[in-house]
N, C-alpha and C positions, 0 to 999 in steps of 0.2 A: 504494500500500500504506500501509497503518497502522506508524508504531514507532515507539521510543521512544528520541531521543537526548538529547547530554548539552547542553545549553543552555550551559553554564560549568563551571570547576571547583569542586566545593562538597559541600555534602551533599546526601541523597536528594531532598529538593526539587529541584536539575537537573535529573531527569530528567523530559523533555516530552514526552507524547504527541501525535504529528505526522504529516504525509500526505508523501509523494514517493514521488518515479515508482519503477514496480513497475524490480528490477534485470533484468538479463540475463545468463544463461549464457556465460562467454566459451567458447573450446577447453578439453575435458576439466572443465568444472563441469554443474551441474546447478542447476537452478532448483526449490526446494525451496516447495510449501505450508505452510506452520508451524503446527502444531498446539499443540505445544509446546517453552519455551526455559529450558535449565536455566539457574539465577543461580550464580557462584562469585564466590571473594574477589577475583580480577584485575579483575571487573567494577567491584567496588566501588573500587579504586586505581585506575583507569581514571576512573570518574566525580570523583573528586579529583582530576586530575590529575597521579596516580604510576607510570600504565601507560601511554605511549601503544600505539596499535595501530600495527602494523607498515607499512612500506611498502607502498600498495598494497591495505591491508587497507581494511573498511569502519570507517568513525569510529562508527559505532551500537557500543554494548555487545552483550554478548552471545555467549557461544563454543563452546555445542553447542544443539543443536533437535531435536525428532523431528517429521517431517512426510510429506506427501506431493509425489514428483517428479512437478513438473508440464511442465518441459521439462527438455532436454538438450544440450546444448552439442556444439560440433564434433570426432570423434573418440570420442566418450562409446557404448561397446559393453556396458556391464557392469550399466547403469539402464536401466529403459522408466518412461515415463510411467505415472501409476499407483503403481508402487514404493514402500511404506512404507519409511521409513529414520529412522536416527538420523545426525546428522552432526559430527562437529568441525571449529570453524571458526576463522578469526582475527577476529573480530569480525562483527557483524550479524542475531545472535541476536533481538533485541531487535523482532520485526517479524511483519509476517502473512505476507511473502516473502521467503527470503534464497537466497544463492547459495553453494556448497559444492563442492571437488572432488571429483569424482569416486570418487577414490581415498580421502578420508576418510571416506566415508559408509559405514556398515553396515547391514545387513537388521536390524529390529527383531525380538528374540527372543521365540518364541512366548508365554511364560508374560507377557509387559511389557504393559500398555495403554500408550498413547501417550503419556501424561503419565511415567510411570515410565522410558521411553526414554528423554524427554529429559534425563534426570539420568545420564546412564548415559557420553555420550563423553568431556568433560573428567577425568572423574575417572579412569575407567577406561584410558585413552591415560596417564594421569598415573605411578599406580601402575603399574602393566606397565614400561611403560621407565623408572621408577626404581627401583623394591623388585625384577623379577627381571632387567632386563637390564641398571641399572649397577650395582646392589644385590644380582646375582648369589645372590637366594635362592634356598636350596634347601627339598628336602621334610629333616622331621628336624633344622632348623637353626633357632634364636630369633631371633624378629623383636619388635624395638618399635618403637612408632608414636604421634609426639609428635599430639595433637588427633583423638585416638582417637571423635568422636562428629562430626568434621568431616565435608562428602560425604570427604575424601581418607583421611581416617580408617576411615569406617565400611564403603569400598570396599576399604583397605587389610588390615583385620583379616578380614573376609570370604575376598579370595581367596588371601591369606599363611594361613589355616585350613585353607581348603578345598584346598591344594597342600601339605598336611601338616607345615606349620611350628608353633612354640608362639610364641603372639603374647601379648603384652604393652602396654598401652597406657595412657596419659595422658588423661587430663580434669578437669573444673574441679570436677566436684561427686561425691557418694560414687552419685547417682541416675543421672547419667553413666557414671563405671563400672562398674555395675549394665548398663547399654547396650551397652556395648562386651563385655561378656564374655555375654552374651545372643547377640551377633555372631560371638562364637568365641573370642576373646581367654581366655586361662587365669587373667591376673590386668586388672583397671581399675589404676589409680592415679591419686589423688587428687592431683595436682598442689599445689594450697591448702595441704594437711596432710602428704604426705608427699614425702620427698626420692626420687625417683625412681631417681637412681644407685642410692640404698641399699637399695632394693626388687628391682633388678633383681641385685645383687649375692646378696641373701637367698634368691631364687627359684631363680637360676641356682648354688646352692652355689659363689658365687666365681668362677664361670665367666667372666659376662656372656654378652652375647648377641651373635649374627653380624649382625645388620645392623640398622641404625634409621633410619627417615624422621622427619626433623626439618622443621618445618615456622615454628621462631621466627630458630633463627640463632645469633646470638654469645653469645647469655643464656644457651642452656644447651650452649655447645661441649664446655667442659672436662669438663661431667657427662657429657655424649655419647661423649667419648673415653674417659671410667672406667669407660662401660656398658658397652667391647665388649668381647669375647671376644678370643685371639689370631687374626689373619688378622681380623679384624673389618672391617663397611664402614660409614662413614656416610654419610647421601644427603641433602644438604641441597637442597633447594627451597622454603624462603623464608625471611622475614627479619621475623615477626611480633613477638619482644621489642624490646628495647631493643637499639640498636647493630648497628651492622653489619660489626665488627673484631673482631677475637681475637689472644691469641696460640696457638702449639704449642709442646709441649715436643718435638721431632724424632726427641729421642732414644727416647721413647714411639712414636713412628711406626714408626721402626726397628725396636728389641726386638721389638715387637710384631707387623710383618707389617698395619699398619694402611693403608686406605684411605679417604682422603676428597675425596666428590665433590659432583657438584651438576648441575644442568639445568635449564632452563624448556626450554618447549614452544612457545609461542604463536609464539616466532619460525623455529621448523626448517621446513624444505622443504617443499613438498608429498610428495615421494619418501620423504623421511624422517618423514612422517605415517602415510604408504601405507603405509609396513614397518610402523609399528607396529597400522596397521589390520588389517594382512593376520594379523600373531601372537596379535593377539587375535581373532579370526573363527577360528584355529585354533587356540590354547590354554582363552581365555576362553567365547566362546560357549556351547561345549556345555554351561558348566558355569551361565551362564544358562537354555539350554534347559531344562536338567534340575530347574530351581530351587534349587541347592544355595548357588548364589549371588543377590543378587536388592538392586537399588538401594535406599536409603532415603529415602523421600520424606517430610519432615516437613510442607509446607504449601504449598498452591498460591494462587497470586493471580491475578486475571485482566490480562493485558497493560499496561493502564491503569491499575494499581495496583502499577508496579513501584518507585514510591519507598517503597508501605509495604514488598515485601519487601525491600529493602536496608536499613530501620530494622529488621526480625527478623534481616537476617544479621547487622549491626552489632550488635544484639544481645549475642549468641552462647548466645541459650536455645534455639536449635534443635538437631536429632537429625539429621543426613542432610541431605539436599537440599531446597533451597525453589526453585519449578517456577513459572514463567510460563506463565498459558495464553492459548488465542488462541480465541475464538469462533467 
């Protein structure tokens, strides 16, 4: 097979387009054709050397695909050869063949071409098990969402909408927020120009809002704690500003009935992938079927040119997700 791993740690120049032996399906995976492989930011900390990939995992880059199952592994009842799929994976994206459990992979929904699938696992496993199952939202409850035009953003203001919540979100430009509330969001905020506490303060009459994905960390903790509402939750999954410490005032934790959490993904179980495959195949899906919901794909590159897309993620003038394709 063809893919692209990381030669050193460095920037997008490391990454080399390379030959080695096609993988194989162990018990319960699947041997997946790659059509297409969506790019996220762990890749990019990974190609520097700030991510390794997990025990066991593949060293290629890369962490969701949508393809075609072309074999299947021992025990595997639930894929036939043939099977269109999207998959989440712990690394190995990055190729013409990769290997996926079983239990992560999903049927591709009907309205998706196959390039649009593959934008669709990482983010989507992301938000679900942070914004509604430790971030506990509901329909009717305010939600904000730090990198509101990120895939994690523009995945997060979609189905926090589409599940009847009032969202609210962050981004860099006034053109950005313009984006995000095209996606559903009620208000953008300009991050650059305005103080975001004091917007979400203005909006919610003093309220604040019930829960926020934070996606920098310790730069905007304090603000994140003044955004929320009483019972409030904050759901940190990552560490983009500056620093990676805070302090808490406790006694604010207390009064208030506040919750602050956090998760990565790329190192939990397969079982505990599978649960969240299985809640979104019955929460989320339909609501791809139906198109109410629907990935954003800002730009695609072919395999061989995955160091220019890691200079656009690096960027950050994209809208949505940037898509590796595979000929």
């Amino acid at each position: 097979m063809q893919c692209v791993e990381i030669a050193e740690p460095g920037g997008p120049e490391v990454l080399r387009l390379v030959e080695r032996p096609d993988p194989r399906p162990a018990a319960g995976e699947v041997l997946i054709a790659v059509s297409a492989a969506g790019i996220n930011r762990p890749d990019v900390l990974q190609r520097r050397g700030r991510y390794p990939p997990p025990e066991g995992a593949s060293d290629l880059p890369g962490l969701e695909v949508a393809g075609t199952v072309e074999a299947v592994g021992a025990g595997v009842t639930s894929w036939r050869v043939g099977d269109r799929v999207c998959a989440l994976l712990s690394g190995g994206g990055y190729a013409t063949k990769c290997v996926a459990p079983a239990a992560q992979c999903l049927p591709i929904p009907s309205p998706l071409d196959i390039v649009a699938a593959a934008a669709v696992p990482e983010t989507f496993f992301t938000v679900w098990t942070n914004v509604f199952e430790r971030g506990r939202l509901q329909a009717d409850e305010s939600f904000l969402v730090h990198g509101g035009t990120s895939g994690i953003g523009t995945t997060a203001i979609q189905l926090a909408a589409a599940r009847g919540a009032r969202v609210f979100a962050t981004a860099g430009s006034d053109e950005k927020c313009r984006a995000c509330e095209k996606l559903g969001a009620a208000r953008g905020i300009n991050y650059r120009t305005e103080d975001f506490a004091a917007v979400v303060r203005e909006q919610t009459g003093g309220r604040g809002v019930d829960a926020i994905l934070d996606i920098i960390g310790a730069e905007y903790f304090t603000r994140n704690l003044e955004s929320l509402a009483h019972d409030g939750r904050l759901v940190v999954i990552g560490l983009m500003g500056k620093g990676t410490s805070s302090t808490v005032d406790l006694g604010q934790v207390l009064r208030r009935w506040l919750t602050i959490t956090g998760s990565t993904l790329r190192s939990r179980s397969v079982e505990e992938k599978g649960a969240i495959a299985a809640a979104l195949r019955r929460e989320v899906w339909p609501l791809l079927e139906s198109g109410r919901v629907a990935p954003v794909v800002y730009r695609t590159f072919p395999l061989a040119e995955a160091a220019a897309a890691h200079r656009l993620m690096e960027s950050g003038e994209h809208i949505g997700k940037i898509v590796l394709t595979v000929p």
